[in-house]
DRENLUMSE-674634 format. One line per 10 residues: number of its first residue (from 1); their letters; for each residue x, y, z of N, C-alpha, C. Coordinates in Angstrom, 1 decimal, padded with zeros to 4 digits, always signed. Atoms other than C-alpha are relative to their C-alpha. Example, Ala and Ser with C-alpha at 12.3 -4.5 7.8 and 13.67 -1.06 7.14 Angstrom:
<rs>
1	AS	+000.9:-001.2:+000.0:+012.3:-004.5:+007.8:+000.9:+001.2:+000.0 ~ -000.9:-001.1:+000.0:+013.7:-001.1:+007.1:-000.8:+001.1:+000.8
</rs>
This chain:
<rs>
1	XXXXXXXXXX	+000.5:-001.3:+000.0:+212.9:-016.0:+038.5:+000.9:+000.9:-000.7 ~ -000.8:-001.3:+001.2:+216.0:-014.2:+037.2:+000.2:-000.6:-001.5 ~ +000.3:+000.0:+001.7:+215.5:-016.2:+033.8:-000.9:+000.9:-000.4 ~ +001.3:-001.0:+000.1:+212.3:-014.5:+033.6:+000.7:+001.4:-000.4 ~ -000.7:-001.3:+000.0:+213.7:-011.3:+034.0:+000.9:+000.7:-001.4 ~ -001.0:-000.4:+001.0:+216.4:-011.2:+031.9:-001.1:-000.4:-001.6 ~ +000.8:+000.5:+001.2:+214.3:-013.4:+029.1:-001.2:+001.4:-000.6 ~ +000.7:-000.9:+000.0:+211.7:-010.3:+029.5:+000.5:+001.1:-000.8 ~ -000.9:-001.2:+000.4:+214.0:-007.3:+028.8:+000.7:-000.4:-001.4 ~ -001.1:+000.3:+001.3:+215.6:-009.2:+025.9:-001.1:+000.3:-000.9
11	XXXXXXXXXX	+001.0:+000.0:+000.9:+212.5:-009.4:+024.3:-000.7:+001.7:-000.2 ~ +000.5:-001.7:+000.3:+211.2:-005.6:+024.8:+001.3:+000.4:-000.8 ~ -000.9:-000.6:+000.7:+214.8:-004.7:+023.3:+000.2:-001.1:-001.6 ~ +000.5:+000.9:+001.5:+213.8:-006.9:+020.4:-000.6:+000.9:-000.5 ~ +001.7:-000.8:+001.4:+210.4:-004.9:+019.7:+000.4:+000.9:+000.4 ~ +000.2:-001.2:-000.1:+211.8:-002.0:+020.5:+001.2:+000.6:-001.5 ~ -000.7:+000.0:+001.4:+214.2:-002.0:+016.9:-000.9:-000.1:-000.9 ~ +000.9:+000.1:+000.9:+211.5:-003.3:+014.7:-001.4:+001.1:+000.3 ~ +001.1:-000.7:+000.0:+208.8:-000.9:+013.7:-001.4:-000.7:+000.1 ~ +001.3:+000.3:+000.2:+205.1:-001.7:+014.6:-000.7:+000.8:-000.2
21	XXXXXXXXXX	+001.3:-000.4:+000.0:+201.8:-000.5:+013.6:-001.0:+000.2:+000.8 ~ +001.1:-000.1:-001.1:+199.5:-001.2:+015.7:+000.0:-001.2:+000.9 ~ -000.1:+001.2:-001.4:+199.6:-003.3:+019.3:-001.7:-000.1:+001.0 ~ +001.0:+000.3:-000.8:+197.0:-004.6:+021.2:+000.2:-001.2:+001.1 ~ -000.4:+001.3:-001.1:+196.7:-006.7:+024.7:-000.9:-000.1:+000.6 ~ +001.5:+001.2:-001.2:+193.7:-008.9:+026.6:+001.0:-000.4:+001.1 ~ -000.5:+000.5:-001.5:+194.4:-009.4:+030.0:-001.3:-000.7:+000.4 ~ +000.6:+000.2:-000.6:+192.2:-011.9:+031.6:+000.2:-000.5:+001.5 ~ +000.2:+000.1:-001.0:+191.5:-011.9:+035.1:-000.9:-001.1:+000.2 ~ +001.0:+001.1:-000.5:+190.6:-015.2:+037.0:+000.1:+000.3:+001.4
31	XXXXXXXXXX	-000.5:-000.1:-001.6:+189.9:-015.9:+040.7:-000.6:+001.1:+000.8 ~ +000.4:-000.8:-000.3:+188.4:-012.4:+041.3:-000.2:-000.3:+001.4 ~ +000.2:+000.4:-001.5:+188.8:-011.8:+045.1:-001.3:+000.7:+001.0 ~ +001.6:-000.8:-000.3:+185.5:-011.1:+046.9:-000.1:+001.6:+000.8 ~ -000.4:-001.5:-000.9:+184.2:-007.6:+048.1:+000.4:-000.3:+001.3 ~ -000.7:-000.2:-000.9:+185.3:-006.9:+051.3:+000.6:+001.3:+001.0 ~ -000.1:-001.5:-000.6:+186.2:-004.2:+053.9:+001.5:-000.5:+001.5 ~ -000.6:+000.2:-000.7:+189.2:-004.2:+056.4:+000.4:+001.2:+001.2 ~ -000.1:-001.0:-001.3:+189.8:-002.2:+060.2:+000.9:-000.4:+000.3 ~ -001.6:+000.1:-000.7:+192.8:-001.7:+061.7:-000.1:+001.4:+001.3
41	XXXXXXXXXX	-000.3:-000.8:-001.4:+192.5:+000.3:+065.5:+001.1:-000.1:+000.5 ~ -000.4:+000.1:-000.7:+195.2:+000.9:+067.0:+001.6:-000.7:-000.2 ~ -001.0:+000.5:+000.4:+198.3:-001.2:+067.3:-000.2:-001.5:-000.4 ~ +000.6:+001.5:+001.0:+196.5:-004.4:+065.4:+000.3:-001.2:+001.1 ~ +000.2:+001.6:-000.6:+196.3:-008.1:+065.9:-000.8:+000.2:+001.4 ~ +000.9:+000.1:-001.0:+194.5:-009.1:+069.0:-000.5:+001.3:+000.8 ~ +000.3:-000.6:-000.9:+195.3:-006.1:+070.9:-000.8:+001.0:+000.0 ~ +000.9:-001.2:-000.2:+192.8:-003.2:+071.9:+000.9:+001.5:-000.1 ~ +000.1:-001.5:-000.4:+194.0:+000.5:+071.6:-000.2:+000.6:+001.3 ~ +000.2:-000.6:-001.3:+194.4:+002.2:+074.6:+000.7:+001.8:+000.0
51	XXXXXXXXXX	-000.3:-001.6:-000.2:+194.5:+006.1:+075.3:-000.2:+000.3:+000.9 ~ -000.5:-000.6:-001.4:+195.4:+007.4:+078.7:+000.0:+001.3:+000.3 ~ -000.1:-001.3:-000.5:+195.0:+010.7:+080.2:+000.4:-000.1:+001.3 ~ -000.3:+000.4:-000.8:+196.9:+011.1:+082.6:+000.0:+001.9:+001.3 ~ +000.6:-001.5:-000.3:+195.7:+014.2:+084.7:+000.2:+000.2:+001.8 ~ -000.4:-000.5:-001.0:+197.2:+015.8:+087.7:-000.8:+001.1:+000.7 ~ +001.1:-000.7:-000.8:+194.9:+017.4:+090.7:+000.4:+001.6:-000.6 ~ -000.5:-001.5:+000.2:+196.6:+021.2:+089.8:-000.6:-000.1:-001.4 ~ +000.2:-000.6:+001.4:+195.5:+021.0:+086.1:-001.5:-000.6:-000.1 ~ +001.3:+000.4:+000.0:+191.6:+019.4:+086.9:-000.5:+001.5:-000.4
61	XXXXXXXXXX	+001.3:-000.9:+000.5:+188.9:+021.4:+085.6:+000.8:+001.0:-000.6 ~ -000.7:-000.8:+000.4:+191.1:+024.1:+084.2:-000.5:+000.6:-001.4 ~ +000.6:-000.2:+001.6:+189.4:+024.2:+080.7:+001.5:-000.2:-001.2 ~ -001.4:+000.4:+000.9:+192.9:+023.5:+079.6:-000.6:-001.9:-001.3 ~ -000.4:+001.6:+000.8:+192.4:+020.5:+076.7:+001.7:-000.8:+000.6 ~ -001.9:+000.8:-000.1:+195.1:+017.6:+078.0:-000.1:-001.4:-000.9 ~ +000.1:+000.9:+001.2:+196.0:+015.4:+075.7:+000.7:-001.7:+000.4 ~ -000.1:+001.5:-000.6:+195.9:+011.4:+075.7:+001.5:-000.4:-000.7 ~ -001.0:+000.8:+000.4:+198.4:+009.0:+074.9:+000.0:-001.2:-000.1 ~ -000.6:-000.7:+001.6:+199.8:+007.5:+072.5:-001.2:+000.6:-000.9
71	XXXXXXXXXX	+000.2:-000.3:+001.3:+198.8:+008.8:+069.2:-000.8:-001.5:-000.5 ~ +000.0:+001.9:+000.7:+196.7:+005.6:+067.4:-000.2:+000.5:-001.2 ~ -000.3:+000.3:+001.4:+196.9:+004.6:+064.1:-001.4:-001.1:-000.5 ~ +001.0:+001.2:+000.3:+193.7:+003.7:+062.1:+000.2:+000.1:-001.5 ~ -000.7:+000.9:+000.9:+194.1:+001.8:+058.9:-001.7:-000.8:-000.7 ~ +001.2:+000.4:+000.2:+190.7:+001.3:+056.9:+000.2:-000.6:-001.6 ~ +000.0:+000.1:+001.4:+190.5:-000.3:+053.4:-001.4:-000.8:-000.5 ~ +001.0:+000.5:+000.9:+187.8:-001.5:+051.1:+000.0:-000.9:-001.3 ~ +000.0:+001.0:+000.8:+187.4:-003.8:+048.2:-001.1:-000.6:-000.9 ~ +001.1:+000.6:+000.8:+184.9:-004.2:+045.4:+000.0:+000.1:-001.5
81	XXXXXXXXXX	-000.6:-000.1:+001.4:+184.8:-004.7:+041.8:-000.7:+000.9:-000.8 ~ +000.8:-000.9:+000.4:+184.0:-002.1:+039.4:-001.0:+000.1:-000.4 ~ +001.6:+000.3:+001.1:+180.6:-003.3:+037.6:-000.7:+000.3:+001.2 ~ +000.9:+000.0:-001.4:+179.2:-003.4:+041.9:+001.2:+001.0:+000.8 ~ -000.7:-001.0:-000.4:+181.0:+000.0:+042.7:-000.9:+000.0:+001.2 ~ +000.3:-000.1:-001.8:+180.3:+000.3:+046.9:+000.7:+001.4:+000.4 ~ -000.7:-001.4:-000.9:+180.6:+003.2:+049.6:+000.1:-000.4:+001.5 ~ -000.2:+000.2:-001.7:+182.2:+002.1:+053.0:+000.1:+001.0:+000.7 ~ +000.7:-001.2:-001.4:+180.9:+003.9:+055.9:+001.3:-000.8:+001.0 ~ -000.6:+000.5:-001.5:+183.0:+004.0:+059.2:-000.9:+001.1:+001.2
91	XXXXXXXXXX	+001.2:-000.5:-001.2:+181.1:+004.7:+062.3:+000.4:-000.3:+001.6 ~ -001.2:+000.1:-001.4:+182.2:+004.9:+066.2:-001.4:-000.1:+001.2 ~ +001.0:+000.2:-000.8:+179.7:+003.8:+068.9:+000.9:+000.2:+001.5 ~ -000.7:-000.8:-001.2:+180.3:+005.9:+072.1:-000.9:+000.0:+001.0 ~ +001.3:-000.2:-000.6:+177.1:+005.9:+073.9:+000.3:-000.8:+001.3 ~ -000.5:+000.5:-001.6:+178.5:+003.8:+077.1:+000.9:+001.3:+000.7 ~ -001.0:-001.2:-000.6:+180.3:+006.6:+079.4:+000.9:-001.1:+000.3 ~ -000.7:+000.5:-001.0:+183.4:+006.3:+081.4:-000.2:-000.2:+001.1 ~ +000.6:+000.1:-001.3:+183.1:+004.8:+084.5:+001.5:-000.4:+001.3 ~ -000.6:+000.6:-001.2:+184.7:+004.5:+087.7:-000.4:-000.1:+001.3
101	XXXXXXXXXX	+001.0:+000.5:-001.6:+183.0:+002.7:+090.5:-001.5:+001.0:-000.6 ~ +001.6:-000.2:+000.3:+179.7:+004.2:+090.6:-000.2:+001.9:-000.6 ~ -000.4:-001.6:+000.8:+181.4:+008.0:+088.4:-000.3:+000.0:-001.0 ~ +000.3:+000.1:+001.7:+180.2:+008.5:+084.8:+000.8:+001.3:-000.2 ~ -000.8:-001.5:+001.1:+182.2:+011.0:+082.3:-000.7:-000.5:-001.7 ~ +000.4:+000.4:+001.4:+180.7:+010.9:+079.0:+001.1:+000.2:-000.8 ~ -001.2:+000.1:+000.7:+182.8:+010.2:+076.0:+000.0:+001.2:-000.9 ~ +000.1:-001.2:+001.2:+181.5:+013.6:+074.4:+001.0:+000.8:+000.3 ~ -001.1:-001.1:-000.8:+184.2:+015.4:+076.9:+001.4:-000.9:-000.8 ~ -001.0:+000.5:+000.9:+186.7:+013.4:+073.9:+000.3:+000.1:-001.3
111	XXXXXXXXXX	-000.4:-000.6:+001.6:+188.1:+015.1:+070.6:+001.0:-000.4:-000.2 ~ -001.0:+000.1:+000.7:+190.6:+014.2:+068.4:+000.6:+000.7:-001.1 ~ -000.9:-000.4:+001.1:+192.9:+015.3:+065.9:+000.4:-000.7:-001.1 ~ -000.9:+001.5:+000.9:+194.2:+013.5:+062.6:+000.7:+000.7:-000.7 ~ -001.5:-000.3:+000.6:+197.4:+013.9:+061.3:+000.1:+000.5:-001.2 ~ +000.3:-000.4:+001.4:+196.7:+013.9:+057.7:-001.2:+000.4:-000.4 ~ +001.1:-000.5:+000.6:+193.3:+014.8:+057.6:-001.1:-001.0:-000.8 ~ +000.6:+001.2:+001.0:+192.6:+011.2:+055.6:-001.5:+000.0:+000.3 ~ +000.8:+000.0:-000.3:+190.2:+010.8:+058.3:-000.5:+001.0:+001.3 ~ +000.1:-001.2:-000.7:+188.9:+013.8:+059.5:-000.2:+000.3:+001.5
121	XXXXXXXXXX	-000.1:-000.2:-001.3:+189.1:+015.0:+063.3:-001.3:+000.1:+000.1 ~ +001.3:-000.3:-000.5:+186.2:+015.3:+065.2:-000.1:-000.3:+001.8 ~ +000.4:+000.3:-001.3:+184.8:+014.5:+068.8:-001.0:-000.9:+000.3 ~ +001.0:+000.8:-000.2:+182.7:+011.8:+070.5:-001.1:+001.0:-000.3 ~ +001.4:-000.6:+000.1:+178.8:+012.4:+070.0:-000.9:-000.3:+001.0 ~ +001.1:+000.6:-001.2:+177.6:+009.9:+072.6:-000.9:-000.5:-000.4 ~ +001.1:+000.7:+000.6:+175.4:+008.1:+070.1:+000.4:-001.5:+000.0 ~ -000.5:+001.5:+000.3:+175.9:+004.3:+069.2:+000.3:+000.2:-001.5 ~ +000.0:-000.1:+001.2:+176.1:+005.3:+065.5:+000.6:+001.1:-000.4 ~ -000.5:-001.5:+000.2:+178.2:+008.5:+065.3:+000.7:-000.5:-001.9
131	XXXXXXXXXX	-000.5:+000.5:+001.5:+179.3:+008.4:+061.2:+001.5:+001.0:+000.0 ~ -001.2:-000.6:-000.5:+182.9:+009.3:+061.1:+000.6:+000.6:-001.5 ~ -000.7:+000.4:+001.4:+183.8:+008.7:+057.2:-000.5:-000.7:-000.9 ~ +000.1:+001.3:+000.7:+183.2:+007.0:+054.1:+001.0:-000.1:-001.3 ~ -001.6:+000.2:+001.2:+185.7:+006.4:+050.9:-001.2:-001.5:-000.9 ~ +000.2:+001.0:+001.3:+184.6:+004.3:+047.6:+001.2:-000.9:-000.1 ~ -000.5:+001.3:-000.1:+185.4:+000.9:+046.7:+001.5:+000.3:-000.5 ~ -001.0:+000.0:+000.5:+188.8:+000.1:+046.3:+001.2:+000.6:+000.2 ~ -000.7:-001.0:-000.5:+190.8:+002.4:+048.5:+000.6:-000.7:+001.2 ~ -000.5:+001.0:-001.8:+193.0:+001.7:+051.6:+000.7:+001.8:+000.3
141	XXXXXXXXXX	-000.5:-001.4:-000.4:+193.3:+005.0:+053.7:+000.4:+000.1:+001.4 ~ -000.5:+000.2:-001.2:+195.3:+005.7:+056.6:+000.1:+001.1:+001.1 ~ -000.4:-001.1:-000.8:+195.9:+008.4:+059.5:+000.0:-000.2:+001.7 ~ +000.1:-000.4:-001.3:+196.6:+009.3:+062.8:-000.3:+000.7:+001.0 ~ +001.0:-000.9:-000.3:+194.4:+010.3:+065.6:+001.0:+000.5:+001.3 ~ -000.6:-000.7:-001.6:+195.9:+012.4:+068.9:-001.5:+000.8:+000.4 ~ +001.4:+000.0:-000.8:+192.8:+012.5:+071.7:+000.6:+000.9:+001.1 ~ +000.1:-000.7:-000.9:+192.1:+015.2:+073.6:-001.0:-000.2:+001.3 ~ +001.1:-000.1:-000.5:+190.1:+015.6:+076.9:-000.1:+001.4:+000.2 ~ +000.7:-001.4:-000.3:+188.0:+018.8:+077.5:+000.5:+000.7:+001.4
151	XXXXXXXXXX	-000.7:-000.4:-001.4:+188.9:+019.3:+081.2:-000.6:+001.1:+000.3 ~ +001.1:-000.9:-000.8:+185.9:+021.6:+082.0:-000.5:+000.1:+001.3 ~ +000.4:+000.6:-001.3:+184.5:+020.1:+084.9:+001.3:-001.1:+001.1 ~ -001.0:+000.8:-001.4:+186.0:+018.6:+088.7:-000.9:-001.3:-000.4 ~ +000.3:+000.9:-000.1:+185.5:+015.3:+088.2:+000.9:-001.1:+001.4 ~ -000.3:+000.7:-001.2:+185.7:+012.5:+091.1:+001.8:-001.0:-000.1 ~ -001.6:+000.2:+000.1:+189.7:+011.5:+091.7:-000.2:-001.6:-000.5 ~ +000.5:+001.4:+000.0:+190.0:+007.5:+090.6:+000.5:+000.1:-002.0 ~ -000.2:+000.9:+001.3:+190.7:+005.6:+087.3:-001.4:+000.1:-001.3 ~ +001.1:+000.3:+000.7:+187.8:+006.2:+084.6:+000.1:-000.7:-001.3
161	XXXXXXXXXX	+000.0:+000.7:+000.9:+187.6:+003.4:+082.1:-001.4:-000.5:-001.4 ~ +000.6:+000.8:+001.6:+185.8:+002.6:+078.5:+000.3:-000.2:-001.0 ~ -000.3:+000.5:+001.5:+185.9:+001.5:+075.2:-001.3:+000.7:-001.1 ~ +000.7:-000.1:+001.4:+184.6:+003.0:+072.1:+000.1:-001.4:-001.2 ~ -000.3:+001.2:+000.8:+184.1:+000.6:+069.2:-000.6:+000.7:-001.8 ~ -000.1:-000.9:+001.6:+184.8:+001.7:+065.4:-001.2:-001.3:-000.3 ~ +000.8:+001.3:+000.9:+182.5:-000.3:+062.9:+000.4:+000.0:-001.6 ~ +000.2:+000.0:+001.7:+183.3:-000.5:+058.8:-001.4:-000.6:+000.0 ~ +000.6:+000.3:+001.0:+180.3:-001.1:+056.5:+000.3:+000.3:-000.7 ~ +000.3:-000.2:+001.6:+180.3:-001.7:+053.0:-001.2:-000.7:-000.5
171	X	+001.4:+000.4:+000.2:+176.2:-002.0:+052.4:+000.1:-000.5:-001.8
</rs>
């Protein structure tokens, strides 16, 4: 590899003494790698994302927003070639509440924030199809969300547990 290298630079400091006219260069591309779309929630590989609120009887219902924890990191990219230019959708199905034991909280009492804006803040909707974003082929866009809860209402003391679930398409 450092023949390469060196053998490279010797040769541009060649053509770069001699005068040319006119240059031209064909690149062919083989192998073309198929479209494609890739998700990244959270802290990757197997594991699930988790955001915790952790809420003390003195600050319930207060209308105070308290904010979850950690911060996640989502990580979306796409992949298509330019003759079949595509538009990946991301979308967040929220429509199961939180539950604990026989307590529901809906996930709409859940907003976020994003860091850079890549992908824009917003709040649950409580649909199964909430549309969050979309980005043209051939992009990889990143940011980070910090989740709020609402803290309007007394809710029942206890542990309330759910899962949202992002989706990419590239139709």
């Amino acid at each position: 590899m450092f023949h390469s290298r060196s053998l490279c630079l010797l040769l541009i400091t060649a053509l770069s003494c001699c005068p040319l006219t006119a240059q031209a260069a064909k690149f062919k591309v083989n192998n073309k790698p198929p479209p494609g779309v890739m998700l990244s929630i959270g802290p990757g590989g197997a594991r699930i994302g988790e955001v915790a609120f952790k809420i003390k009887s003195r600050d319930l219902g207060t209308g105070v927003p308290l904010r979850g924890k950690p911060d996640i990191n989502i990580r979306v990219a796409n992949r298509a070639t330019p003759g079949n230019s595509r538009v990946a959708v991301l979308t967040v199905d929220s429509s199961v509440p939180l539950r604990n034991g026989p307590y529901i909280t809906p996930f709409t009492s859940i907003s976020w924030t994003a860091k850079k804006g890549n992908i824009p803040s917003g709040r649950y909707d409580g649909s199964s199809s909430q549309f969050l974003f979309s980005f043209s082929n051939s992009q990889e866009v990143r940011d980070k969300h910090r989740f709020y809860y609402d803290n309007t209402g007394i809710i029942e003391v206890g542990t309330y547990t759910g899962r949202v679930t992002y989706t990419l398409t590239m139709p």
